[in-house]
Every structure is written in C-alpha cells, then in structure tokens.
N, CA, C and O atoms as a CHARMM CRD file, in Angstrom:
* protein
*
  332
    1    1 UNK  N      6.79600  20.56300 -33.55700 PROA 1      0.00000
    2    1 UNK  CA     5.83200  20.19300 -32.55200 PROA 1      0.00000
    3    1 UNK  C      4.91900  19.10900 -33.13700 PROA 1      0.00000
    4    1 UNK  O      3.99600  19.33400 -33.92000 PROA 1      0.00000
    5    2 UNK  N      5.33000  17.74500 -32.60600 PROA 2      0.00000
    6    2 UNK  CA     4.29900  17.26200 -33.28900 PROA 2      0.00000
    7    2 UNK  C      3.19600  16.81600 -32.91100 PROA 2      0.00000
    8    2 UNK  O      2.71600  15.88100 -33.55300 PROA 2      0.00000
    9    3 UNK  N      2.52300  17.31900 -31.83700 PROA 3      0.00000
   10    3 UNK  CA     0.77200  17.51100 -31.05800 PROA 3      0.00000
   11    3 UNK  C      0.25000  18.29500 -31.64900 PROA 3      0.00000
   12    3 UNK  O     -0.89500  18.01200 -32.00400 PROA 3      0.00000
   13    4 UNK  N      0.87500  19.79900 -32.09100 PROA 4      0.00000
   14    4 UNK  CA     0.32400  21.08100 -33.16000 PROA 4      0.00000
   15    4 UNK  C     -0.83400  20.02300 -34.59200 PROA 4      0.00000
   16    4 UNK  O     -0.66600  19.23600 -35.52400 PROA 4      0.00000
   17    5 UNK  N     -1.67200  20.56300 -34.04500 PROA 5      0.00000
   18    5 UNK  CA    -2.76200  20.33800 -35.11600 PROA 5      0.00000
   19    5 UNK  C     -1.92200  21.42000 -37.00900 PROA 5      0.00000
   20    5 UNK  O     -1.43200  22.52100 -37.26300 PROA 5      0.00000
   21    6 UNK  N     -2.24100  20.22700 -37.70500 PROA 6      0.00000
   22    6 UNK  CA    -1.83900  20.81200 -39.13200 PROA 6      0.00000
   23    6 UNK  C     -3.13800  21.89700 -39.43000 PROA 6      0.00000
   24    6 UNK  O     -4.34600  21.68200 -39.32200 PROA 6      0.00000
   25    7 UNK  N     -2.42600  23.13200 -39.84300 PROA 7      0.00000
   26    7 UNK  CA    -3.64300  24.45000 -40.36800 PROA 7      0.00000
   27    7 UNK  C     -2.82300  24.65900 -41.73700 PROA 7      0.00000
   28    7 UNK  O     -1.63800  24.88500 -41.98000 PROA 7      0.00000
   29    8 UNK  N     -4.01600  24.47700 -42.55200 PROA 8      0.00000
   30    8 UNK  CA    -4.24700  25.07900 -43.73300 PROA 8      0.00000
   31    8 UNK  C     -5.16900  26.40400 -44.42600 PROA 8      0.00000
   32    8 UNK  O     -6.39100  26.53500 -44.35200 PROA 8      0.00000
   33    9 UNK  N     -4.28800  27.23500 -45.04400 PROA 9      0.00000
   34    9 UNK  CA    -4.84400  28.37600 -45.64500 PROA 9      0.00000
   35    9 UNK  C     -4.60600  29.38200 -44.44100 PROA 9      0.00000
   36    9 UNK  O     -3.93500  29.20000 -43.42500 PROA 9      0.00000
   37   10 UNK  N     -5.42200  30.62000 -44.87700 PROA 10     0.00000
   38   10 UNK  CA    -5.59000  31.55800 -43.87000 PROA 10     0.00000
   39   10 UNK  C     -6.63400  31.54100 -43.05000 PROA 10     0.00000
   40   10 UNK  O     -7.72700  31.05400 -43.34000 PROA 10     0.00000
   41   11 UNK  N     -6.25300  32.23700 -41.65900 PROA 11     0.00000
   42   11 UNK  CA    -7.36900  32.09500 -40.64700 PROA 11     0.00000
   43   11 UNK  C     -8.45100  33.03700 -40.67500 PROA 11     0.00000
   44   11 UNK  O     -9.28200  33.04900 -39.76700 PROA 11     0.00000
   45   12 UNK  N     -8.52100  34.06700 -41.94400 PROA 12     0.00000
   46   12 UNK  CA    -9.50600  35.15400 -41.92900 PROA 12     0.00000
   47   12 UNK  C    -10.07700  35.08200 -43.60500 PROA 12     0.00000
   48   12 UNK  O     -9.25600  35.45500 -44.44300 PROA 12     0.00000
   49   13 UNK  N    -11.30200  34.66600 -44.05800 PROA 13     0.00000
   50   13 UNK  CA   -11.83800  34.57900 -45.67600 PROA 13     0.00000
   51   13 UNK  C    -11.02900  35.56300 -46.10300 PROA 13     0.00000
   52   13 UNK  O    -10.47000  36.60300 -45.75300 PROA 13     0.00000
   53   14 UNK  N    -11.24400  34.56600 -47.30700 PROA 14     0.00000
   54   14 UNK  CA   -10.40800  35.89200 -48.47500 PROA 14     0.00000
   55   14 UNK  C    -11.49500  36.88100 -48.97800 PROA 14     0.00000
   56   14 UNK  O    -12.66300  36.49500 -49.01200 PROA 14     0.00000
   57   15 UNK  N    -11.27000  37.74100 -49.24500 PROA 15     0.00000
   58   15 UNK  CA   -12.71000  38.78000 -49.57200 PROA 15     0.00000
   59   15 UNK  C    -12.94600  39.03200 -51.11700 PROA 15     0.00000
   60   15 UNK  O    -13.83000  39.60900 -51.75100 PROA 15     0.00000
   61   16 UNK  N    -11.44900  38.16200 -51.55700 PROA 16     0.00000
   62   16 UNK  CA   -11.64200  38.35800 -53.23600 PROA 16     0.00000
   63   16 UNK  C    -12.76500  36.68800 -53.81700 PROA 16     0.00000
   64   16 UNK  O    -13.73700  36.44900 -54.53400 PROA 16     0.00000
   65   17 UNK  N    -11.66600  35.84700 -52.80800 PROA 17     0.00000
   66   17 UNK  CA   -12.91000  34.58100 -52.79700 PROA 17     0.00000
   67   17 UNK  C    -14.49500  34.74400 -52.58800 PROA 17     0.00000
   68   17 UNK  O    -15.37300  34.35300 -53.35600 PROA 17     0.00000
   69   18 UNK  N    -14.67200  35.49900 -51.21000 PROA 18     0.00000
   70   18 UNK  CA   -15.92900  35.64900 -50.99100 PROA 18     0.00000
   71   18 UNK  C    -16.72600  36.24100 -52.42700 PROA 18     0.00000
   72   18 UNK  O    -17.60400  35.57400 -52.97500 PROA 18     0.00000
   73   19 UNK  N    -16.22600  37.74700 -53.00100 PROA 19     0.00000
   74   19 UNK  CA   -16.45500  38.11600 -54.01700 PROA 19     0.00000
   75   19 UNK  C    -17.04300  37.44300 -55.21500 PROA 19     0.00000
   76   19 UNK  O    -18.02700  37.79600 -55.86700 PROA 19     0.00000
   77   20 UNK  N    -16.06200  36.14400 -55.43200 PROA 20     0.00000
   78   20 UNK  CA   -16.30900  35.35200 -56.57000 PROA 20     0.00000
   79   20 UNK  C    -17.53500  34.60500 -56.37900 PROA 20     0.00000
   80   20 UNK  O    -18.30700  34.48000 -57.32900 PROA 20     0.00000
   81   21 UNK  N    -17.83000  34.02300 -55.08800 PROA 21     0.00000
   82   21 UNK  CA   -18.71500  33.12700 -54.63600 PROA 21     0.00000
   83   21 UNK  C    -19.81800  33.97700 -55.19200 PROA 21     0.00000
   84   21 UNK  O    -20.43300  33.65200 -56.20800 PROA 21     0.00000
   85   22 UNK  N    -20.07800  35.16400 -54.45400 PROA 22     0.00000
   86   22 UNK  CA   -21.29800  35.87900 -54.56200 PROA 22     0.00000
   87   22 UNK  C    -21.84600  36.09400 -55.86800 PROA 22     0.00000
   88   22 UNK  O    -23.05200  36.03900 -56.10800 PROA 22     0.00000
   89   23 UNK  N    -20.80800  36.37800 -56.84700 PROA 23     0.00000
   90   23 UNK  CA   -20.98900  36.75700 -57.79400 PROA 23     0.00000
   91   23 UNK  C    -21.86100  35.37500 -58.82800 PROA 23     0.00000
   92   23 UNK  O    -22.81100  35.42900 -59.60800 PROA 23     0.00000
   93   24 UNK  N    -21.02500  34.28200 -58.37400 PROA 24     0.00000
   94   24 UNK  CA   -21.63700  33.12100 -58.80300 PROA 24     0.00000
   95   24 UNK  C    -22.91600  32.64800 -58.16500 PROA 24     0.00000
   96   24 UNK  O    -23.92300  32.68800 -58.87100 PROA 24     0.00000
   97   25 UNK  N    -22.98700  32.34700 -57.32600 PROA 25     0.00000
   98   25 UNK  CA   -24.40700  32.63500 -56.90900 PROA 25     0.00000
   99   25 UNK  C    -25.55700  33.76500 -57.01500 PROA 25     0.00000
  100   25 UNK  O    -26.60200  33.79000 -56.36400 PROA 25     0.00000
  101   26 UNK  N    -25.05000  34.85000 -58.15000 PROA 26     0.00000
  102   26 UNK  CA   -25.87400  35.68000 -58.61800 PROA 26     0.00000
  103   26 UNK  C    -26.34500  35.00500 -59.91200 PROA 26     0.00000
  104   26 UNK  O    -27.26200  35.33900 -60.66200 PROA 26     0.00000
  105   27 UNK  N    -25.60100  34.10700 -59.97800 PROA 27     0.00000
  106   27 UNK  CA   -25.53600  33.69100 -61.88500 PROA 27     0.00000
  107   27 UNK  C    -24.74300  34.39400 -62.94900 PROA 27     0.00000
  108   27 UNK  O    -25.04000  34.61900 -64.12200 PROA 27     0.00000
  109   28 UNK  N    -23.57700  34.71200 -62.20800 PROA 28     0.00000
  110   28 UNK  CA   -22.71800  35.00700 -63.28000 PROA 28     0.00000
  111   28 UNK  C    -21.28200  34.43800 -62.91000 PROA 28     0.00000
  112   28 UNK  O    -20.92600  34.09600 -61.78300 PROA 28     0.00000
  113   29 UNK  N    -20.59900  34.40600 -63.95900 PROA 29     0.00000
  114   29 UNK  CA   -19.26300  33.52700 -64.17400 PROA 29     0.00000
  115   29 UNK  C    -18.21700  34.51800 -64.40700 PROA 29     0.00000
  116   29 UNK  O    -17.86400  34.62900 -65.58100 PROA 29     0.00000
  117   30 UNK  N    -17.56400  35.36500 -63.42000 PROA 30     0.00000
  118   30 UNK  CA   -16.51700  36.20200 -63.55100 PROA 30     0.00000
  119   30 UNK  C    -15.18500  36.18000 -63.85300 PROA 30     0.00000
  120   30 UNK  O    -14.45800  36.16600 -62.86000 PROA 30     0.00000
  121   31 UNK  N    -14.65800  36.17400 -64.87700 PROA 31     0.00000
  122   31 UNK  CA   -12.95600  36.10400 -65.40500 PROA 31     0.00000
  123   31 UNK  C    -12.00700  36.78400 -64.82400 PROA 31     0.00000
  124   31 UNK  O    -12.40700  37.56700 -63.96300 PROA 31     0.00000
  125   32 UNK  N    -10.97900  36.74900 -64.99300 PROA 32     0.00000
  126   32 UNK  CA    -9.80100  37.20800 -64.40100 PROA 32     0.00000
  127   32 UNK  C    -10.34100  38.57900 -65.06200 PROA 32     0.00000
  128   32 UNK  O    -10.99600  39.21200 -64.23400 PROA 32     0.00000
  129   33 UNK  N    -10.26500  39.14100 -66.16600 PROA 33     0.00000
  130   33 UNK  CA   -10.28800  40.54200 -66.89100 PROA 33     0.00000
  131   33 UNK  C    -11.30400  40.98200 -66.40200 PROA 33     0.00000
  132   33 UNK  O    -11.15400  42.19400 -66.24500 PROA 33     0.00000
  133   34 UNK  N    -12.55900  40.55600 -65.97200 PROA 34     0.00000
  134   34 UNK  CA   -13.87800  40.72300 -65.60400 PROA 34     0.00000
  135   34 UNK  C    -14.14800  41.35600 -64.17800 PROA 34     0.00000
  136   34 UNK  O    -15.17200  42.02600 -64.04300 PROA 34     0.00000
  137   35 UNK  N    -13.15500  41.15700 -62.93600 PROA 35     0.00000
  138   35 UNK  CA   -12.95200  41.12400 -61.84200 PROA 35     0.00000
  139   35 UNK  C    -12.03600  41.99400 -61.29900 PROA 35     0.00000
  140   35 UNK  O    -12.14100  42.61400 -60.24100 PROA 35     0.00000
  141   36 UNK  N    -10.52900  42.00700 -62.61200 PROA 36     0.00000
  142   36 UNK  CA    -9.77000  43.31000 -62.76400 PROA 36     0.00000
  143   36 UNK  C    -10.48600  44.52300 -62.85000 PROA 36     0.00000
  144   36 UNK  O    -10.19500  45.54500 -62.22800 PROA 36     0.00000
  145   37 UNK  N    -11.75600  44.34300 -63.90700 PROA 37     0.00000
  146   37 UNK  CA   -12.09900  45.71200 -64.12600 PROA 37     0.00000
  147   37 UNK  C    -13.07300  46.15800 -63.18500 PROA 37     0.00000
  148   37 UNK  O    -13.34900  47.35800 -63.17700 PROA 37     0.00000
  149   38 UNK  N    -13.69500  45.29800 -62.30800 PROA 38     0.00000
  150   38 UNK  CA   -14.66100  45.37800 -61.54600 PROA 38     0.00000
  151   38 UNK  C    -13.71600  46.24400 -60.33200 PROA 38     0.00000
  152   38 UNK  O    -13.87000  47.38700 -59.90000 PROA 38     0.00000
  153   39 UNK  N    -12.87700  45.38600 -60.05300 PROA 39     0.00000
  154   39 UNK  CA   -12.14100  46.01200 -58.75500 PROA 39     0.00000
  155   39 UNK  C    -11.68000  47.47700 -59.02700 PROA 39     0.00000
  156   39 UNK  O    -11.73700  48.45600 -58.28200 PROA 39     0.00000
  157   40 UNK  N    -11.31500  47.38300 -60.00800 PROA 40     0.00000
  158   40 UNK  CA   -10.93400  49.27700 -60.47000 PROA 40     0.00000
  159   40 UNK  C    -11.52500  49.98100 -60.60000 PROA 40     0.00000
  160   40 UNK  O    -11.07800  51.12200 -60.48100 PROA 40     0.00000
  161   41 UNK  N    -12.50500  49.84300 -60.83100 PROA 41     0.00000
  162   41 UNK  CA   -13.83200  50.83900 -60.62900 PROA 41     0.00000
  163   41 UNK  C    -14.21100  50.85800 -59.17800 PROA 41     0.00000
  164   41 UNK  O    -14.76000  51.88700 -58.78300 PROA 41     0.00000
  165   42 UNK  N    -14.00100  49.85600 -58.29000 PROA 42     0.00000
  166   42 UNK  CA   -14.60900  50.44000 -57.17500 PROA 42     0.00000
  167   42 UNK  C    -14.35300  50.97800 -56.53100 PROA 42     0.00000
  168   42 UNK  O    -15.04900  51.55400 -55.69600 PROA 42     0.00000
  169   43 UNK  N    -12.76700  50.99700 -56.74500 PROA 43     0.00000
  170   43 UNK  CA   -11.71300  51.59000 -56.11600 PROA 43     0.00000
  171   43 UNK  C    -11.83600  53.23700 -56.33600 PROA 43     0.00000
  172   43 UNK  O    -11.27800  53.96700 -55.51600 PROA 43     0.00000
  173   44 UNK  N    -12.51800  53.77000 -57.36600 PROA 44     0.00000
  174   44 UNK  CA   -12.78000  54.90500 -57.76700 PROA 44     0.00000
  175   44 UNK  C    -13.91900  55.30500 -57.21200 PROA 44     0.00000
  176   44 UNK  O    -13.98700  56.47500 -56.83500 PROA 44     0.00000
  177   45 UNK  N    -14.88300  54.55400 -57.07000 PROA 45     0.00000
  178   45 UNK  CA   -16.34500  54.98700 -56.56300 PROA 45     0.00000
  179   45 UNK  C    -16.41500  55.31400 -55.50300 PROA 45     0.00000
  180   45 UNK  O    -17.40300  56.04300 -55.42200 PROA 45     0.00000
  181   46 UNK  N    -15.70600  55.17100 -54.10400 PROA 46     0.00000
  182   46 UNK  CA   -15.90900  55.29900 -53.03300 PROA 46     0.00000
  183   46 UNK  C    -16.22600  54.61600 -52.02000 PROA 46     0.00000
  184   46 UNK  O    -15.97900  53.46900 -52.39400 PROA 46     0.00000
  185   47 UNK  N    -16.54200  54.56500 -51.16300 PROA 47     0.00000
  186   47 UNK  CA   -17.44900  53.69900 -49.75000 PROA 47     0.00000
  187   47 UNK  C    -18.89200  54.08600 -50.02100 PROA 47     0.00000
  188   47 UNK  O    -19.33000  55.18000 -50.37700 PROA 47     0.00000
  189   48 UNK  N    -19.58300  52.86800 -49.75800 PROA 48     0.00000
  190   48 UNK  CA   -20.85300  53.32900 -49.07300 PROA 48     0.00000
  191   48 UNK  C    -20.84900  53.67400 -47.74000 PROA 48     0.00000
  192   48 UNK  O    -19.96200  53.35800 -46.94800 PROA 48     0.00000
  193   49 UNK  N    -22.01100  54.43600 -47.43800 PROA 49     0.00000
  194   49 UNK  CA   -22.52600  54.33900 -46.23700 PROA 49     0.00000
  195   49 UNK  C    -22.90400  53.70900 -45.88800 PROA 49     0.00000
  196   49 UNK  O    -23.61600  53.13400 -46.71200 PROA 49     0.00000
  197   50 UNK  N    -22.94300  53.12600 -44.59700 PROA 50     0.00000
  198   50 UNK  CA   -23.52500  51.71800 -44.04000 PROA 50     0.00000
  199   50 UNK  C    -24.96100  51.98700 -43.89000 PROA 50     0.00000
  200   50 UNK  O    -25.33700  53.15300 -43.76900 PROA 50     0.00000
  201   51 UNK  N    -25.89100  50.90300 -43.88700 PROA 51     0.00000
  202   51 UNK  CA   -27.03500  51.25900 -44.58700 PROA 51     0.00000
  203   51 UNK  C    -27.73200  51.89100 -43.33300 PROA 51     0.00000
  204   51 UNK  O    -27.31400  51.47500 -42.25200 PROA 51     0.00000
  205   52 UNK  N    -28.65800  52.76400 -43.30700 PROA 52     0.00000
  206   52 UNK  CA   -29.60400  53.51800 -42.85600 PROA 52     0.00000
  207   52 UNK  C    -28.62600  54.75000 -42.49300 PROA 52     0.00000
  208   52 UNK  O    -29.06700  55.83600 -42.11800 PROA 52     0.00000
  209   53 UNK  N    -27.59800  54.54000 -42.60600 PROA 53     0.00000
  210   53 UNK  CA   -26.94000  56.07100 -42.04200 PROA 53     0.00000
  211   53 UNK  C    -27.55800  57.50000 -42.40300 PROA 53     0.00000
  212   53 UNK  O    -27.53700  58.52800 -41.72500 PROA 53     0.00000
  213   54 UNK  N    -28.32700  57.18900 -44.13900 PROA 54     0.00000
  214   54 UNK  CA   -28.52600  58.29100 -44.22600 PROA 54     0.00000
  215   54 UNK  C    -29.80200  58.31800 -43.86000 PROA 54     0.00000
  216   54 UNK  O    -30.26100  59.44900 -44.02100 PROA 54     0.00000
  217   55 UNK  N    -30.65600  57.47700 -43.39000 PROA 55     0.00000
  218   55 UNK  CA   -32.04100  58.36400 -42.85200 PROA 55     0.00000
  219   55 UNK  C    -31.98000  58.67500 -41.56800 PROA 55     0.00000
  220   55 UNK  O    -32.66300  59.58300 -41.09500 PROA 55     0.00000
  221   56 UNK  N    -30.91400  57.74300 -40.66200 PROA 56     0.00000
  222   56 UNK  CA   -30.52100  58.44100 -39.20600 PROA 56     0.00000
  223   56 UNK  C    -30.14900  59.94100 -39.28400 PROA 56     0.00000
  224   56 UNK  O    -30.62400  60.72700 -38.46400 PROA 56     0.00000
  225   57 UNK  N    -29.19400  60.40100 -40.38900 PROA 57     0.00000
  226   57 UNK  CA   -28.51400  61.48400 -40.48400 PROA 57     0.00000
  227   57 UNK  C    -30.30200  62.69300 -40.64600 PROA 57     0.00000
  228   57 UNK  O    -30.58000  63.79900 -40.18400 PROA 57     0.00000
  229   58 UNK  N    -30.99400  61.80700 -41.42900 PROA 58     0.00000
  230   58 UNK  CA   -32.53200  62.86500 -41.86900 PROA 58     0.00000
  231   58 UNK  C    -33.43500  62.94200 -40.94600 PROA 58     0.00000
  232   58 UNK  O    -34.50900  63.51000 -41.14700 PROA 58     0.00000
  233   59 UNK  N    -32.93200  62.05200 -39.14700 PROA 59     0.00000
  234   59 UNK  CA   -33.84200  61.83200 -38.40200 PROA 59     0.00000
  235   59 UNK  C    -33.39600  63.12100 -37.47500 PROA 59     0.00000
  236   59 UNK  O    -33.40500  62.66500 -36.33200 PROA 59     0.00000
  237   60 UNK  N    -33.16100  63.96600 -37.43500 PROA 60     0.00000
  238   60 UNK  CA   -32.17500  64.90500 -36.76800 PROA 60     0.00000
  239   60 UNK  C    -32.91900  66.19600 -37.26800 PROA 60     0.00000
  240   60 UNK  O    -32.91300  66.47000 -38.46800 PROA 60     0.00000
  241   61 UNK  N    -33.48000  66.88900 -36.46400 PROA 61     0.00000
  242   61 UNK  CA   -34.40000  67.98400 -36.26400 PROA 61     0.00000
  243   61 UNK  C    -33.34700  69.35900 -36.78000 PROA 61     0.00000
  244   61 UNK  O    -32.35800  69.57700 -36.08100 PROA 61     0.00000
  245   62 UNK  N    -33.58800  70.20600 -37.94500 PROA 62     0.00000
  246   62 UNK  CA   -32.46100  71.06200 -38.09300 PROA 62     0.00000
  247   62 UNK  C    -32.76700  72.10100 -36.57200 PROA 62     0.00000
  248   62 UNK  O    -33.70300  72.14600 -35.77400 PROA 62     0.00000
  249   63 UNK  N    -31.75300  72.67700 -36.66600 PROA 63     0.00000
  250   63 UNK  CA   -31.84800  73.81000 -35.24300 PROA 63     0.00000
  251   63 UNK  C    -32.88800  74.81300 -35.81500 PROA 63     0.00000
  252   63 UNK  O    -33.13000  74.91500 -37.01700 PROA 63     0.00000
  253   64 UNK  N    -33.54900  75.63000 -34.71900 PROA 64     0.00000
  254   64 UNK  CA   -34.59000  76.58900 -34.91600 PROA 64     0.00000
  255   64 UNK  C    -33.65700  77.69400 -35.64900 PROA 64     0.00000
  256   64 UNK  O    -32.44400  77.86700 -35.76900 PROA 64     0.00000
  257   65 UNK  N    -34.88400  78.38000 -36.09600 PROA 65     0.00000
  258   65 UNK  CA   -34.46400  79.57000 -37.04100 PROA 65     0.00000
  259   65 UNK  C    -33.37200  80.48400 -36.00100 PROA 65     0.00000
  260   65 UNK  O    -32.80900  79.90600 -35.07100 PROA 65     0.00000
  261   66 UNK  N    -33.21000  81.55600 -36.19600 PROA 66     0.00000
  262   66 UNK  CA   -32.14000  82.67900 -35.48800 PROA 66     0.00000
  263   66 UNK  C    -33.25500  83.74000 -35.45300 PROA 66     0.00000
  264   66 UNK  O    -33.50100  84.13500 -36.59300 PROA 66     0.00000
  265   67 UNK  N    -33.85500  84.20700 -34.69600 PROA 67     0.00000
  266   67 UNK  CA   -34.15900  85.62900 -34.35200 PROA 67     0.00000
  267   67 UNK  C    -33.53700  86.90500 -34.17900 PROA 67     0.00000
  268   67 UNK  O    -32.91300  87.21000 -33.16200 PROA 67     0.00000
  269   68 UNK  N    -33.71300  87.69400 -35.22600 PROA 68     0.00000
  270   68 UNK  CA   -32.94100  88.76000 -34.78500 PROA 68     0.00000
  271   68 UNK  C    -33.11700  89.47500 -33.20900 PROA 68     0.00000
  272   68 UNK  O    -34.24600  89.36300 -32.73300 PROA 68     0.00000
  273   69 UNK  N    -32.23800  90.09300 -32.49300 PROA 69     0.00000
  274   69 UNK  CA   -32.52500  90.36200 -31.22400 PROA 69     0.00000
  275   69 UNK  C    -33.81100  91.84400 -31.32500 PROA 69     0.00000
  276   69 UNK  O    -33.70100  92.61500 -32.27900 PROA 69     0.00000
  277   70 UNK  N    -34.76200  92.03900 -30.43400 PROA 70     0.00000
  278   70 UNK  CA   -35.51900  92.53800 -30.41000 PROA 70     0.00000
  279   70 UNK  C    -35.21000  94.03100 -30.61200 PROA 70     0.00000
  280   70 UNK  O    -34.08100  94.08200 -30.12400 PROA 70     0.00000
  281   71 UNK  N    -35.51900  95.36800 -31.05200 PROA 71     0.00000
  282   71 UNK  CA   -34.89200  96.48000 -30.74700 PROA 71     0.00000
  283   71 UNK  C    -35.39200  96.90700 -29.46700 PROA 71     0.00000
  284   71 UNK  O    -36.45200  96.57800 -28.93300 PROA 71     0.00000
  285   72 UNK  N    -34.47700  97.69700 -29.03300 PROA 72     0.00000
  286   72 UNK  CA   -34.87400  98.62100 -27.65300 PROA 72     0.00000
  287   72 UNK  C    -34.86500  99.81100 -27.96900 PROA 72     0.00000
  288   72 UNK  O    -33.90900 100.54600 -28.21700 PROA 72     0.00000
  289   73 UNK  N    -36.48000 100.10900 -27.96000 PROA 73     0.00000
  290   73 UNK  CA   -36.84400 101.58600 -27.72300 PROA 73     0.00000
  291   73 UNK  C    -36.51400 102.27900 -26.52500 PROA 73     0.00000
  292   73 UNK  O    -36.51200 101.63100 -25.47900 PROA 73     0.00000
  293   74 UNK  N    -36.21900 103.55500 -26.50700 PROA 74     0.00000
  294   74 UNK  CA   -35.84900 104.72500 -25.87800 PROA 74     0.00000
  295   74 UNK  C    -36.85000 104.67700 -24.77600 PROA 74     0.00000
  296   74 UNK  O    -37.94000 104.38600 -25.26700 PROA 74     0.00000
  297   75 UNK  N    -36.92400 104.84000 -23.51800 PROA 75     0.00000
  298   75 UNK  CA   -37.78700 105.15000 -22.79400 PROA 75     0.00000
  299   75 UNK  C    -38.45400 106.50100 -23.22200 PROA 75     0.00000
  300   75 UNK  O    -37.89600 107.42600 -23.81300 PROA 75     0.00000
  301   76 UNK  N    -40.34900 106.40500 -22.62400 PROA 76     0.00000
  302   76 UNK  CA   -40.61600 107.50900 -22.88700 PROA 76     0.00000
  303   76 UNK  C    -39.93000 108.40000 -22.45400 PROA 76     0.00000
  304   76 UNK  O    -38.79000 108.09900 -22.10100 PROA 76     0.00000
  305   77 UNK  N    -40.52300 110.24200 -22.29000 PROA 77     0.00000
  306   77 UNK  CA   -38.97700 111.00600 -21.99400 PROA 77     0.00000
  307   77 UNK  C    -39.75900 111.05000 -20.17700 PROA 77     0.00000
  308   77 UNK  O    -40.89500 110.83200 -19.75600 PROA 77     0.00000
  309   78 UNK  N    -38.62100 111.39500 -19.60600 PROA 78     0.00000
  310   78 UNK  CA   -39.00300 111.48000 -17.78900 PROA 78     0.00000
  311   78 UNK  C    -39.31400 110.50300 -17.40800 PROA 78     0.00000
  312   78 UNK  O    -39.74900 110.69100 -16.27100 PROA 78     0.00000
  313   79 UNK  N    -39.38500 109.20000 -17.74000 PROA 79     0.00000
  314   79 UNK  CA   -38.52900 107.37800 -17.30800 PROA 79     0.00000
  315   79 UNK  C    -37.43300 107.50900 -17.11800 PROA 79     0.00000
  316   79 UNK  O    -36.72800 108.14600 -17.90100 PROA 79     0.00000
  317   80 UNK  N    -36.95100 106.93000 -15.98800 PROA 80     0.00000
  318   80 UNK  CA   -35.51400 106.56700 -16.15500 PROA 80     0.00000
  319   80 UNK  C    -35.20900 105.57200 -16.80800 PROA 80     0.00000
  320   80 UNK  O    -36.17700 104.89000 -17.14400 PROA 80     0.00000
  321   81 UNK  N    -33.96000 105.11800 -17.20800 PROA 81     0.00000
  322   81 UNK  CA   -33.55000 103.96500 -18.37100 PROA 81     0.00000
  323   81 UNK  C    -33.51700 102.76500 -17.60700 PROA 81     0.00000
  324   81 UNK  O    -32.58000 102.91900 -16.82400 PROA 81     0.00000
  325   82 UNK  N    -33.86700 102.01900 -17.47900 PROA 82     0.00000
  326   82 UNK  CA   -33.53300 100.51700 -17.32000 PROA 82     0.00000
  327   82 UNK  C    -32.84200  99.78100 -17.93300 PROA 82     0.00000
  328   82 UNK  O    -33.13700  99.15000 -18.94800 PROA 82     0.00000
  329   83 UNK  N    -31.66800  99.80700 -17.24700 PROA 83     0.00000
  330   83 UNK  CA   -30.41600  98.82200 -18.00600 PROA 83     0.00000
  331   83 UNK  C    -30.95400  97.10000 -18.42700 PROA 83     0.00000
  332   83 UNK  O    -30.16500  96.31900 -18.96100 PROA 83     0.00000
C-alpha cells in the first residue's frame, strides 16, 4: 500500500523504557545487571495498592457490637404467657 503512512516501533510505551527514563531522571544510571536485579525483586514483592485504597478501606465504620438476645423471664405466676 503505498498511501499507508510508514509506523515505526510499537504503538503502546515500553514500560521497561519508561522505567529507565525515570530512573534517570532520578539521577541514577542503571545497568543491564542493575535492572535485572531490580526487576526480580519486584517480582517477589508484590503489587501495591493503588494509592488511598487503604484509608478508603479505614473510612468504613466497623459493624455495631452483637448483643446478646435479652432473657425472658417467666411470667409472674397467674399471668398468662405471652408468646
């Protein structure tokens, strides 16, 4: 097709690129071995939570206590019972 506009690279950032950028704009200069070991560890650590999740989760009223149910005394005697 030759009207097709020429595309280069991929159409979605790379996230290992992005990575590097950031890192350099922190002021540091990350190596291949440096970035290996970084990624393997995070891979172990887990997800965060996206941020405020956990004070939304602390904004949440726990449920009221449980009351035990009241006892029912016996009518005096010569009452009838009330169900």
């Amino acid at each position: 097709m030759p009207d097709a506009p020429a595309r280069h690279g991929p159409d979605t950032p790379d996230p290992l690129a992005a990575l590097v950028l950031q890192l350099r704009g922190a002021g540091l200069e990350p190596d291949v071995e440096g970035l290996s070991d970084a990624l393997w560890l995070a891979r172990w650590t887990g997800e965060r939570e996206p941020a405020g999740a956990a004070g939304r989760a602390r904004e949440v009223p726990p449920p009221p206590p449980v009351s035990p149910p009241k006892p029912q005394l016996p009518p005096p005697p010569g009452e009838p019972e009330v169900p």
